[in-house]
SEROTI-746619 format. One line per 2 residues: number of its first residue (from 1); their letters; for each residue x, y, z of N, C-alpha, C. Coordinates in Angstrom, 1 decimal, padded with zeros to 4 digits. Each point is the difference from the previous one (the first is absolute). Layout:
NUM> A> X:Y:Z:X:Y:Z:X:Y:Z ~ ...;
// end
This chain:
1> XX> 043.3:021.4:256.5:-001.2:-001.0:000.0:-000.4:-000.2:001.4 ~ -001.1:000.0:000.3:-001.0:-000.5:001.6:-000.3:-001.1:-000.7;
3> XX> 000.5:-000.8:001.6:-000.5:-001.3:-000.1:-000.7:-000.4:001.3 ~ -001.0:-000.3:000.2:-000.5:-000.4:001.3:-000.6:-001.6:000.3;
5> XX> 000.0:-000.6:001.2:-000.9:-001.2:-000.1:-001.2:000.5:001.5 ~ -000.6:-001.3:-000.3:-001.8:000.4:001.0:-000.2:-001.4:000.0;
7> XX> -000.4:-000.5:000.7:-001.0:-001.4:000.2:-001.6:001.2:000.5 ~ -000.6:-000.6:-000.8:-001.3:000.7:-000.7:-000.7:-000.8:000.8;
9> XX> 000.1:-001.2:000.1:-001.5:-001.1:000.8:-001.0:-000.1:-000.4 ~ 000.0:-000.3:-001.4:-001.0:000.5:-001.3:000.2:001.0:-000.8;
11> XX> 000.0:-000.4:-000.7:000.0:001.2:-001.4:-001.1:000.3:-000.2 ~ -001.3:-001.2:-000.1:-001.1:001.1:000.2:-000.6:000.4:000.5;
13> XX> 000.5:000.1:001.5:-000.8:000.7:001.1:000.4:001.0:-000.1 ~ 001.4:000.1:-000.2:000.6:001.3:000.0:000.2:000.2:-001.1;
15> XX> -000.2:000.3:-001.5:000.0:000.0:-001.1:000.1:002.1:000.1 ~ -000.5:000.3:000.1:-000.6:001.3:000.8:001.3:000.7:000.7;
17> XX> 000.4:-000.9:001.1:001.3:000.7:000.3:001.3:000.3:-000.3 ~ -000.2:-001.1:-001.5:001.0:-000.2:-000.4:000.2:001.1:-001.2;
19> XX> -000.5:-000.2:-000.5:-000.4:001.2:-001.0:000.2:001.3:000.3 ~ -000.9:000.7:001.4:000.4:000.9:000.5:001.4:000.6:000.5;
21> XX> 000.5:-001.6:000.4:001.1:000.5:000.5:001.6:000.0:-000.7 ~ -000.5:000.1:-001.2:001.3:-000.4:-002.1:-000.5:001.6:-000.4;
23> XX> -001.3:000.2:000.7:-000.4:001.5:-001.1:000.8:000.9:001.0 ~ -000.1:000.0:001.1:000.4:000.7:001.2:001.6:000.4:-000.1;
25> XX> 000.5:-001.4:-000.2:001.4:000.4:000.3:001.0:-000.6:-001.1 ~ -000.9:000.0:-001.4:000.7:000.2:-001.0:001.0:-001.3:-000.2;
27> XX> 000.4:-001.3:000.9:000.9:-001.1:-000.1:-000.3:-000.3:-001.4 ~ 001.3:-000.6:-000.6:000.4:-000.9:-000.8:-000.4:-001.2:-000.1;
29> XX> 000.5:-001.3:001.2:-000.2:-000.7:-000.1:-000.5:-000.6:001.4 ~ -001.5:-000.7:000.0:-000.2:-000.6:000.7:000.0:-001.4:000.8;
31> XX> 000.3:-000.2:000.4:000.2:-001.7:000.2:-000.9:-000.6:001.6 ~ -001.1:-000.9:-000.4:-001.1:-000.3:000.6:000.2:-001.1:000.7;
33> XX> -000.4:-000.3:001.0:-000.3:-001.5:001.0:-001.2:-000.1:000.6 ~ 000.0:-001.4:-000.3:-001.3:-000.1:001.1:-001.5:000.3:-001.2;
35> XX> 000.1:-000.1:-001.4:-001.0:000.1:-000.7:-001.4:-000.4:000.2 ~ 000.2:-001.2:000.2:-001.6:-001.2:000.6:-000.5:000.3:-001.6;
37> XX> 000.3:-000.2:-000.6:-000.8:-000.1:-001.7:000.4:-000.8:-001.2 ~ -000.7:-000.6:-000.2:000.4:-000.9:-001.3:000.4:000.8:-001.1;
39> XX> 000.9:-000.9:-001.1:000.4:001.6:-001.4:-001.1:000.0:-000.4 ~ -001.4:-000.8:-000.3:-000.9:000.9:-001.0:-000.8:001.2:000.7;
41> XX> 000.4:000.1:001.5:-000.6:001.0:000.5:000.7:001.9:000.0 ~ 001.2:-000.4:-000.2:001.0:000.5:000.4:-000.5:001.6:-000.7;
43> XX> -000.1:001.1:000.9:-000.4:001.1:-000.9:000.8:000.7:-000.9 ~ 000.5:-000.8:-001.1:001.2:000.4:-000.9:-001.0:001.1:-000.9;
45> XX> -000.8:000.6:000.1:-000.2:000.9:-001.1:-000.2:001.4:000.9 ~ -000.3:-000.3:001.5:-000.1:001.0:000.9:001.2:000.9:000.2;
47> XX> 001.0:-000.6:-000.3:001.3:-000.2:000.5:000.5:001.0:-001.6 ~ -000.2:-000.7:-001.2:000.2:000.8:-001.0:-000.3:000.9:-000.6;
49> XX> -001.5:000.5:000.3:-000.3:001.5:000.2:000.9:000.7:000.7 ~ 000.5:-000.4:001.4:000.4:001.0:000.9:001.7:000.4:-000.5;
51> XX> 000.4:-000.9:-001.5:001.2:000.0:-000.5:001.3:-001.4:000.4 ~ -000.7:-000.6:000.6:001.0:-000.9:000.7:-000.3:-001.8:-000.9;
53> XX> 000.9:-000.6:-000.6:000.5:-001.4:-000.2:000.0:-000.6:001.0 ~ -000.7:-001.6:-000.2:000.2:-000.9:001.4:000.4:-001.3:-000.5;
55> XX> 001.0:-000.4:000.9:000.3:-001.3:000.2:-000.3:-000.6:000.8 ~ -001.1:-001.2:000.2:-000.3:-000.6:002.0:-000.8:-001.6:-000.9;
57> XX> -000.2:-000.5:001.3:000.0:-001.4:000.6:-000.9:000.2:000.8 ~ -000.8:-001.1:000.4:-000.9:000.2:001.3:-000.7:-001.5:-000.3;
59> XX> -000.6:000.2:001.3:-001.3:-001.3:000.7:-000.9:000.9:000.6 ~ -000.9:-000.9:-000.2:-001.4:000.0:001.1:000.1:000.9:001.0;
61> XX> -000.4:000.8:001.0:000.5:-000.2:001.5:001.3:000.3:000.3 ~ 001.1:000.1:-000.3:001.1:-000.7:000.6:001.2:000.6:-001.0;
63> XX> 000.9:000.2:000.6:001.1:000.4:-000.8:000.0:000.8:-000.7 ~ 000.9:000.1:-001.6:-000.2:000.9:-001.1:000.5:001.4:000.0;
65> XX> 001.1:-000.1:-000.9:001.2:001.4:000.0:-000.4:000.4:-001.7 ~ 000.4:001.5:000.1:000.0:000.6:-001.1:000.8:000.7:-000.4;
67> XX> 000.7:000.8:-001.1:001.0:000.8:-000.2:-001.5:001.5:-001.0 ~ 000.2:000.6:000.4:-000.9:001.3:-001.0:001.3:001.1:000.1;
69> XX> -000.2:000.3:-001.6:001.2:001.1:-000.6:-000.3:000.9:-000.6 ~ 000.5:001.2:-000.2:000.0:000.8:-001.2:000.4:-000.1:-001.3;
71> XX> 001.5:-000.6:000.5:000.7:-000.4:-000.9:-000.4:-001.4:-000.7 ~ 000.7:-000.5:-001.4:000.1:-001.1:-000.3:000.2:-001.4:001.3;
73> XX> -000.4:-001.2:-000.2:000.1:-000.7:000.7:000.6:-001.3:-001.0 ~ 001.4:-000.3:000.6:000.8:-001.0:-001.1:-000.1:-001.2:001.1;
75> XX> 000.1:-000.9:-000.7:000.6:-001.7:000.5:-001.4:000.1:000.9 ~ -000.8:000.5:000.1:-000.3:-001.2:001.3:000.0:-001.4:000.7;
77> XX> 000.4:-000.1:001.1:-000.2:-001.2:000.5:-000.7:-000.1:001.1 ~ -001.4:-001.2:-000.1:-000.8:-000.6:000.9:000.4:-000.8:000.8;
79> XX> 000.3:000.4:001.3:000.0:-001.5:000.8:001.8:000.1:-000.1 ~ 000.7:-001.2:000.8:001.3:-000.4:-000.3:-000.4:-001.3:-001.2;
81> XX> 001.0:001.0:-000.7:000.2:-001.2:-001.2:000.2:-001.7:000.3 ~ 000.0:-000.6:000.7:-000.3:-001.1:000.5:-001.3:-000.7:000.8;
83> XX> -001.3:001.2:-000.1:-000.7:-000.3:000.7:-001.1:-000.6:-000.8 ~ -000.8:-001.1:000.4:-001.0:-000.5:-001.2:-001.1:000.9:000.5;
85> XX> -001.4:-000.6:-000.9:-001.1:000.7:-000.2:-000.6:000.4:001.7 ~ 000.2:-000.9:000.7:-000.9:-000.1:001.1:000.7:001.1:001.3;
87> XX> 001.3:000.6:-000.1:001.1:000.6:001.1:-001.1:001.0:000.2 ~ 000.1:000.6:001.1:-000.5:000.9:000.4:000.7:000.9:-000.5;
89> XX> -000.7:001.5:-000.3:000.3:001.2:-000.8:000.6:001.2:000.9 ~ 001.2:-000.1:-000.1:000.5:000.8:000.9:001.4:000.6:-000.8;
91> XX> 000.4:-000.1:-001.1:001.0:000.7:-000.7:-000.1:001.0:-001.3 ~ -000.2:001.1:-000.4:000.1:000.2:-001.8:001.1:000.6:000.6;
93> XX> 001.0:000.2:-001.3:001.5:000.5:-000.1:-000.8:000.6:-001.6 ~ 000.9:001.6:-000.2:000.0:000.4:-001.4:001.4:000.6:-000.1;
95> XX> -000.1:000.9:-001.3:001.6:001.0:000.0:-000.7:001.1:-000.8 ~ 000.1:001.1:000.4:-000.6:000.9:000.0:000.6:001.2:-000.3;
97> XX> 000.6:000.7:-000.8:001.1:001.4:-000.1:001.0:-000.7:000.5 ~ 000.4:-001.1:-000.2:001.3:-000.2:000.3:000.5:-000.7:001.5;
99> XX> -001.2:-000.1:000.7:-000.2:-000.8:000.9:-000.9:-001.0:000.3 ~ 001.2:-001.2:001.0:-000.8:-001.3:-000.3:-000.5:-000.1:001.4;
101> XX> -001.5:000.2:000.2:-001.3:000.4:001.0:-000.4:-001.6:000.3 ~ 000.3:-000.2:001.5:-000.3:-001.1:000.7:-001.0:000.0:000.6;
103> XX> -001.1:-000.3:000.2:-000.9:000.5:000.9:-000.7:-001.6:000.5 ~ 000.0:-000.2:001.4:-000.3:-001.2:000.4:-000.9:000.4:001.2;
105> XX> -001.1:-001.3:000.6:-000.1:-000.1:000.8:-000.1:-001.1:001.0 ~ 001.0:000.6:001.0:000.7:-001.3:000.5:-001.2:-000.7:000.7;
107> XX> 000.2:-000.9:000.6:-000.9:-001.1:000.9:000.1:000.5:001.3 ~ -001.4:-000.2:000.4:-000.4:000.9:001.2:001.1:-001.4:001.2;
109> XX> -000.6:-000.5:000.2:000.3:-001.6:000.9:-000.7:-000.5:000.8 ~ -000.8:000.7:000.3:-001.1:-000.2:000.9:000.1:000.0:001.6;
111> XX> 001.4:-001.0:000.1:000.0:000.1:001.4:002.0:-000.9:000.0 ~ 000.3:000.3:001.0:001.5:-000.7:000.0:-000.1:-001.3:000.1;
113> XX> 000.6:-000.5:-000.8:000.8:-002.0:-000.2:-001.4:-000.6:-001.0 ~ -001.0:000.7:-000.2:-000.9:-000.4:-000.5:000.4:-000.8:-001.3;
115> XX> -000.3:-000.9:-001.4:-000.2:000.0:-001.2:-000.1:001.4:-001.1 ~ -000.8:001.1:000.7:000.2:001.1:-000.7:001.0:000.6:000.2;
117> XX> 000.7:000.0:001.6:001.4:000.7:000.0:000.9:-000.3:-000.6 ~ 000.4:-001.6:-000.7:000.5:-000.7:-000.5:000.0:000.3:-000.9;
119> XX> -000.9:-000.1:-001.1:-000.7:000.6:-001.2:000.8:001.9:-000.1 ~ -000.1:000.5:001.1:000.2:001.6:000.1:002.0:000.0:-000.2;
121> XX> 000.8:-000.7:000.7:000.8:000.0:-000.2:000.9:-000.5:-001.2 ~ -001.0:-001.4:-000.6:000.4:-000.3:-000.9:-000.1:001.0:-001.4;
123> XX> -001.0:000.6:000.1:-000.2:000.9:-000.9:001.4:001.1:-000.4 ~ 000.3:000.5:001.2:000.9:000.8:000.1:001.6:-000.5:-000.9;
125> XX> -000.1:-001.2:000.6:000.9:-000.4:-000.6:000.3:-000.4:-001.6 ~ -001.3:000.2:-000.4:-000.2:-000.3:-001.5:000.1:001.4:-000.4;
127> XX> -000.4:000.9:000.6:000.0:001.3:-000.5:001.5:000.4:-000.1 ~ 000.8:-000.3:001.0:001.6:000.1:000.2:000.7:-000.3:-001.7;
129> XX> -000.7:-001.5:-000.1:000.5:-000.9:-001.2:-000.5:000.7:-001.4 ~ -000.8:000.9:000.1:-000.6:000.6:-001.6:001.1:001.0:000.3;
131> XX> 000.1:000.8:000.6:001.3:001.0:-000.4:000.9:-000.6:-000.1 ~ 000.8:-001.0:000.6:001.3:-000.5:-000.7:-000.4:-000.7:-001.3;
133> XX> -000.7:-000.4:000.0:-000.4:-001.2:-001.6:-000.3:001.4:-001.1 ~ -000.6:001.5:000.5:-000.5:000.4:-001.5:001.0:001.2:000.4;
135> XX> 000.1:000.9:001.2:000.1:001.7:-000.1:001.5:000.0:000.1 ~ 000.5:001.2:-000.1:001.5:000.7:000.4:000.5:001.1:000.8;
137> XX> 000.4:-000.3:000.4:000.6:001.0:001.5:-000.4:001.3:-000.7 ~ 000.7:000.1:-001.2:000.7:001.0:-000.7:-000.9:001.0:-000.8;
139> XX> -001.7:-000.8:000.0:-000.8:000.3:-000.6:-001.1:001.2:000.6 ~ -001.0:000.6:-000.2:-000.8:000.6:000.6:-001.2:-000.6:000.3;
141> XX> -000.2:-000.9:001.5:-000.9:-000.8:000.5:-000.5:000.4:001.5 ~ -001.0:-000.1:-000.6:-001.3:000.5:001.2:-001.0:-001.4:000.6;
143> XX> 000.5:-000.1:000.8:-001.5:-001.4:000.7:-000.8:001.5:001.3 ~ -001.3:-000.7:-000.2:-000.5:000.8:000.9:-001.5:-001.4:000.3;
145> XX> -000.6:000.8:000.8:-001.2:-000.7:000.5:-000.4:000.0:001.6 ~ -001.0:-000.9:000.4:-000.1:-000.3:001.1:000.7:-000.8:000.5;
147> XX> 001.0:-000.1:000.7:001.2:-001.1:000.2:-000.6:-001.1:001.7 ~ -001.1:000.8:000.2:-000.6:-000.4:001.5:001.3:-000.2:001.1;
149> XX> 001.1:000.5:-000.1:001.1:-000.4:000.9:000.4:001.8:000.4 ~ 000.4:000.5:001.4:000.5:000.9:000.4:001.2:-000.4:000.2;
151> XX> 001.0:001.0:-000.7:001.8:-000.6:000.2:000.0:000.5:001.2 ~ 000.2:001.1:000.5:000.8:000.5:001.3:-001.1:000.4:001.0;
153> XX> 000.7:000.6:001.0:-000.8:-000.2:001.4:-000.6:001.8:-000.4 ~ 000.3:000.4:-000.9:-000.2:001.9:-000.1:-001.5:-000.3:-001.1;
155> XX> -000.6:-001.3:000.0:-000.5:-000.4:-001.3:-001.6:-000.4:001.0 ~ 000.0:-000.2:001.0:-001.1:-000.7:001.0:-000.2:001.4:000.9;
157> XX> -001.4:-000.2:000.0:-000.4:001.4:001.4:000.6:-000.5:001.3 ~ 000.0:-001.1:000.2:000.7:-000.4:001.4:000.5:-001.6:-000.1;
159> XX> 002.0:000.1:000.6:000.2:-000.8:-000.4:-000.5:-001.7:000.7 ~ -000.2:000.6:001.3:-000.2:-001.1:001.1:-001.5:-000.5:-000.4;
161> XX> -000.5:000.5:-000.1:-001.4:-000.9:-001.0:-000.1:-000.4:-001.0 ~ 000.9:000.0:-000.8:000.8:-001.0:-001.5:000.8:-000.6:-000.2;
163> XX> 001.2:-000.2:001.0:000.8:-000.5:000.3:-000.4:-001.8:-000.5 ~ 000.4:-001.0:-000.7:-000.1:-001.1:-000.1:-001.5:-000.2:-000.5;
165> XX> -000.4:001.1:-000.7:-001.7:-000.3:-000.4:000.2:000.2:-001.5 ~ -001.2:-000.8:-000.5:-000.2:-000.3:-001.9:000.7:001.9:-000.2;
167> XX> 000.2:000.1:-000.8:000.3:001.3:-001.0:001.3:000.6:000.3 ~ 000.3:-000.2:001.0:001.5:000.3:001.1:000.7:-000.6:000.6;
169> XX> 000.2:-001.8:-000.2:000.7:-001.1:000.3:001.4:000.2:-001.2 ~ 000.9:-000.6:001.6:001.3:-000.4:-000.7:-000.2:-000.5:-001.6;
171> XX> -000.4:-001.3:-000.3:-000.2:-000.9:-001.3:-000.3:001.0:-000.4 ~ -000.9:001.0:-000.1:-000.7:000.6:-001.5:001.0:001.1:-000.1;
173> XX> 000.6:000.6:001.1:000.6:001.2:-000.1:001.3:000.0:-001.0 ~ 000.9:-001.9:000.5:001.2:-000.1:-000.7:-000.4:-000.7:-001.3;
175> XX> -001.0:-000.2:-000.3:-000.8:-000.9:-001.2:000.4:001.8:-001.0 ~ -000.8:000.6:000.4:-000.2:001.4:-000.9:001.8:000.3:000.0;
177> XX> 000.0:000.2:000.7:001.9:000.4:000.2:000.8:-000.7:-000.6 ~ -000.3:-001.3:-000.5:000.7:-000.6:-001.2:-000.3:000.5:-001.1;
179> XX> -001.4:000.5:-000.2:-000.8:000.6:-001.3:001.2:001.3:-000.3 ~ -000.2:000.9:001.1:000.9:001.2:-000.6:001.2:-000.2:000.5;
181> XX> 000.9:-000.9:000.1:001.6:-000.4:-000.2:-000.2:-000.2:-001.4 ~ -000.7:-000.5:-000.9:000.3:-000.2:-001.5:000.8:001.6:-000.7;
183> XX> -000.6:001.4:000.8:000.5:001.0:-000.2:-001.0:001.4:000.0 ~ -000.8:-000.5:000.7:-001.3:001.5:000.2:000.4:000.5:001.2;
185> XX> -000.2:001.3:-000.2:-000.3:000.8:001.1:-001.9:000.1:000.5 ~ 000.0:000.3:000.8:-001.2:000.3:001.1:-000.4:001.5:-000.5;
187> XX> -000.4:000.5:-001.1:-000.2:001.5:-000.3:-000.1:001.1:001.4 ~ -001.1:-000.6:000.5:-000.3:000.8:000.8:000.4:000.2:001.2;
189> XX> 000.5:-001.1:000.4:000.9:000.0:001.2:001.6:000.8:-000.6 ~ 000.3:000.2:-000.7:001.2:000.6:-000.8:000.1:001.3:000.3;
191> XX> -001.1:000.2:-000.8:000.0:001.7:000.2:-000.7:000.2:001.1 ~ -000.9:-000.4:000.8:-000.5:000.4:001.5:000.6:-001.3:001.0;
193> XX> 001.1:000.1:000.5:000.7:-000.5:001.1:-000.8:-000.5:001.0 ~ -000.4:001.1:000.8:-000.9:000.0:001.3:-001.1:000.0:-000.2;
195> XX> -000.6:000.4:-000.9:-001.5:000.2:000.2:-000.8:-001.1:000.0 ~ -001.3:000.3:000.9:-001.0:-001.2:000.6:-001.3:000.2:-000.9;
197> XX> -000.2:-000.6:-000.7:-001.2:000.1:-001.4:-000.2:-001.5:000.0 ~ -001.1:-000.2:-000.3:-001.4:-001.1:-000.3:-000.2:000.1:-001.0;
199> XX> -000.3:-001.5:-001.2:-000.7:000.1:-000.7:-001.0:-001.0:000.1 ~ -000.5:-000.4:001.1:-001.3:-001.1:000.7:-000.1:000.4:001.2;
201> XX> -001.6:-000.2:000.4:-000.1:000.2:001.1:-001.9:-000.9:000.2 ~ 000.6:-001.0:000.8:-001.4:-000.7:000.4:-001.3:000.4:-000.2;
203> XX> -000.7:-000.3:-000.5:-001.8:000.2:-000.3:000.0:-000.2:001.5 ~ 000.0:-001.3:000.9:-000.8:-000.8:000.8:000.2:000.9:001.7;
205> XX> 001.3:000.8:-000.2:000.6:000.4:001.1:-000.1:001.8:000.0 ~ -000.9:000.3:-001.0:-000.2:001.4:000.2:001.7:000.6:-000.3;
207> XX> 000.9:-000.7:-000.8:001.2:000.6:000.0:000.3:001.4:-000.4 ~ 000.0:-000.4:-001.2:000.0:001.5:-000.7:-000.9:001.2:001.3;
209> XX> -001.0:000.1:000.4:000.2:001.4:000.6:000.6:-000.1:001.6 ~ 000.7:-001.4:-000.1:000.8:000.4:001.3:001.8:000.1:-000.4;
211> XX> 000.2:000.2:-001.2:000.9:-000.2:-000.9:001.1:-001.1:000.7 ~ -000.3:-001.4:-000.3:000.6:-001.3:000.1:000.0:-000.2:-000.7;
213> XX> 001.0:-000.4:-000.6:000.2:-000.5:-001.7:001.0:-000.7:-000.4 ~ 000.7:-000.6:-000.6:000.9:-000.6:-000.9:000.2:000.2:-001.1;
215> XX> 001.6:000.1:-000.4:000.3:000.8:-001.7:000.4:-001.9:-000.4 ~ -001.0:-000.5:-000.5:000.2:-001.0:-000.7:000.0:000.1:-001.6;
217> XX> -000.2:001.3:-000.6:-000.1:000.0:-001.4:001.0:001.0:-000.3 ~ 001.0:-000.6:-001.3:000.6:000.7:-000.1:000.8:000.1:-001.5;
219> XX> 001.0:001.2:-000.1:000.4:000.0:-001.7:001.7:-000.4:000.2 ~ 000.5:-001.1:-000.2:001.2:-000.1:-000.4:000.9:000.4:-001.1;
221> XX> 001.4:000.7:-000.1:000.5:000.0:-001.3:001.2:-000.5:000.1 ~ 000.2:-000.6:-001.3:001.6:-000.1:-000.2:001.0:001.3:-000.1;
223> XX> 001.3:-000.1:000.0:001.1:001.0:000.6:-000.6:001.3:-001.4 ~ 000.3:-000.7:-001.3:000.1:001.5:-000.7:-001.7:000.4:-000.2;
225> XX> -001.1:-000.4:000.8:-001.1:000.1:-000.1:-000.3:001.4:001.0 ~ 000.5:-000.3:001.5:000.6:000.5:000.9:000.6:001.1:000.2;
227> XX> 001.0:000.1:-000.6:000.4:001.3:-000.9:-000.7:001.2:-000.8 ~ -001.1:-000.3:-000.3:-001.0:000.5:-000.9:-000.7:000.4:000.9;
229> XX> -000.4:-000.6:001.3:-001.4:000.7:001.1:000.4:001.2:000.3 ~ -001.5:000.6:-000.6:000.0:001.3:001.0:-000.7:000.1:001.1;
231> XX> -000.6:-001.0:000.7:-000.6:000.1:000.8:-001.2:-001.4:000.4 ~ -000.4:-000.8:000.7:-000.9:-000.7:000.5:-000.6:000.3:001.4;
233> XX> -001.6:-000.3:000.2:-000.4:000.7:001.0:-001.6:-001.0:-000.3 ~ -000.3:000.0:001.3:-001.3:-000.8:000.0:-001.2:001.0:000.0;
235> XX> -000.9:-000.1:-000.7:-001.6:001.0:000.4:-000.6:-000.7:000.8 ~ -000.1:000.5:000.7:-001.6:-000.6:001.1:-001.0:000.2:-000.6;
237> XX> -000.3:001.4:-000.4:-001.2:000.3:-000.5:-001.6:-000.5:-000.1 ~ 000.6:-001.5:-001.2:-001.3:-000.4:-000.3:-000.1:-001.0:000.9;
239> XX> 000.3:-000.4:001.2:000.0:-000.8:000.7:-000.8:000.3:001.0 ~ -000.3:001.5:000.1:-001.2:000.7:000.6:-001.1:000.4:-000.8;
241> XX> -000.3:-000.8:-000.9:-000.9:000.3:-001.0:-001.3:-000.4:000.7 ~ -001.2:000.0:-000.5:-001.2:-001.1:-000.1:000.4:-001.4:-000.8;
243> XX> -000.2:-001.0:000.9:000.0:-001.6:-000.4:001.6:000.0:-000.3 ~ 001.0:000.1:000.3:001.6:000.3:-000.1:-000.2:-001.8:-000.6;
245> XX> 001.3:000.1:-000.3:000.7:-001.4:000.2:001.4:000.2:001.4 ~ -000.1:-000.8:000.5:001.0:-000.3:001.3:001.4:000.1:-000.4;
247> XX> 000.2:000.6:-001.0:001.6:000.2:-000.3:-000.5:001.4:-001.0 ~ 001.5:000.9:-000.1:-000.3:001.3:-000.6:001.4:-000.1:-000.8;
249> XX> 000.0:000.9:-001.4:001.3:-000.2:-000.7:001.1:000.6:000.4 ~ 001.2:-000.7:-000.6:001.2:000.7:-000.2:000.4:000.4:-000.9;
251> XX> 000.3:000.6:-000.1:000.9:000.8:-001.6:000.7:000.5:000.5 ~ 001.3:-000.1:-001.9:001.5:000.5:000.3:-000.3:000.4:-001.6;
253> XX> 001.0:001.1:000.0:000.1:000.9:-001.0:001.4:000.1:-000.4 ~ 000.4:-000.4:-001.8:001.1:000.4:-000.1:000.1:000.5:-001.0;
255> XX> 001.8:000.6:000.0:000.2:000.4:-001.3:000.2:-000.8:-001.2 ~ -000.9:000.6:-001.3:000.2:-000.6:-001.4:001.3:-000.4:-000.5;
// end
């Protein structure tokens, strides 16, 4: 099974590249951030031509995760089950061939010590609290998404210009590092040790073609999930497209 995630920055700006890019490289399962769409907009029949099931959430503008499958899509869940009507839309969880598919997106924070950073960490912490309250070590679990946080210094184009700044601060770094002490591995950091890969790279700073970037998106697994990878790797590809979204996917592929 391919599993990949993307913060899209619209679904239907990029409706187009999404599509192209499920027919292209044949993935399983997708898992979306950064929607900006309400559900009655949501292109659930575009989506089912192309063969894929969706599960998603969304607002206006702002937020909004999706899961799109090949496969059956069981349990869904919107949101953390504790969240009333008004929470911002930043979680669907499904179970899918046998795996239970996390897909979040975390809180940007805007800026350090702010209310949103507050909000950003607190989040984390809730997310900590849904795997011990629902998942099992023992089980086959995947969180993935835009996590907006770079763990390590092999994760930043340069460390001395990130050092103590929103996305690469202590707080968020050991905030997420509680997240995977519940029992994830870092897929991609696993199987590629050393390597220096991006999955963002600034609109405002001409990044991308000076290749500065940050791997803030990413696919977690639990141990016997882990076991199963044959491989995770980021595409740039569509990130050099016309009208890109500022982040490009990751996919990990494993055995049935």
């Amino acid at each position: 099974m391919k599993v990949a995630t993307w913060n899209v920055n619209s679904i239907n700006v990029r409706l187009e590249h999404a599509l192209k890019w499920l027919a292209d490289t044949k993935t399983d399962v997708l898992c979306l951030q950064e929607t900006k769409c309400v559900d009655e907009n949501f292109p659930v029949e575009e989506f089912r031509e192309a063969g894929y099931e969706s599960a998603f959430i969304g607002e206006k503008s702002y937020n909004g995760v999706a899961i799109l499958s090949k496969y059956p899509i069981e349990n869904a869940q919107l949101n953390f089950p504790d969240d009333d009507e008004e929470a911002p839309k930043r979680f669907v969880s499904a179970d899918i061939k046998g795996v239970h598919i996390v897909n979040t997106y975390i809180p940007n924070g805007t800026k350090l010590w702010s209310d949103k950073f507050d909000f950003k960490l607190d989040w984390l912490q809730r997310l900590r609290r849904y795997f011990d309250d629902t998942c099992s070590t023992d089980k086959d679990v995947l969180l993935c998404g835009d996590f907006n946080v770079a763990p390590g210094e092999l994760d930043v184009w340069d460390v001395s210009r990130w050092e103590g700044k929103l996305h690469f601060s202590k707080p968020e770094r050991a905030a997420m590092y509680h997240v995977m002490q519940w029992g994830f591995t870092d897929l991609f950091r696993e199987l590629h040790p050393y390597a220096q890969e991006w999955s963002w790279w600034d609109f405002r700073t001409r990044a991308f073609e000076r290749d500065q970037g940050l791997r803030i998106d990413h696919i977690w697994t639990s141990s016997p999930l882990t076991k199963k990878a044959k491989d995770c790797w980021i595409d740039r590809d569509p990130r050099g497209w016309e009208r890109p979204s500022d982040h490009t996917p990751v996919v990990a592929e494993f055995d049935s």
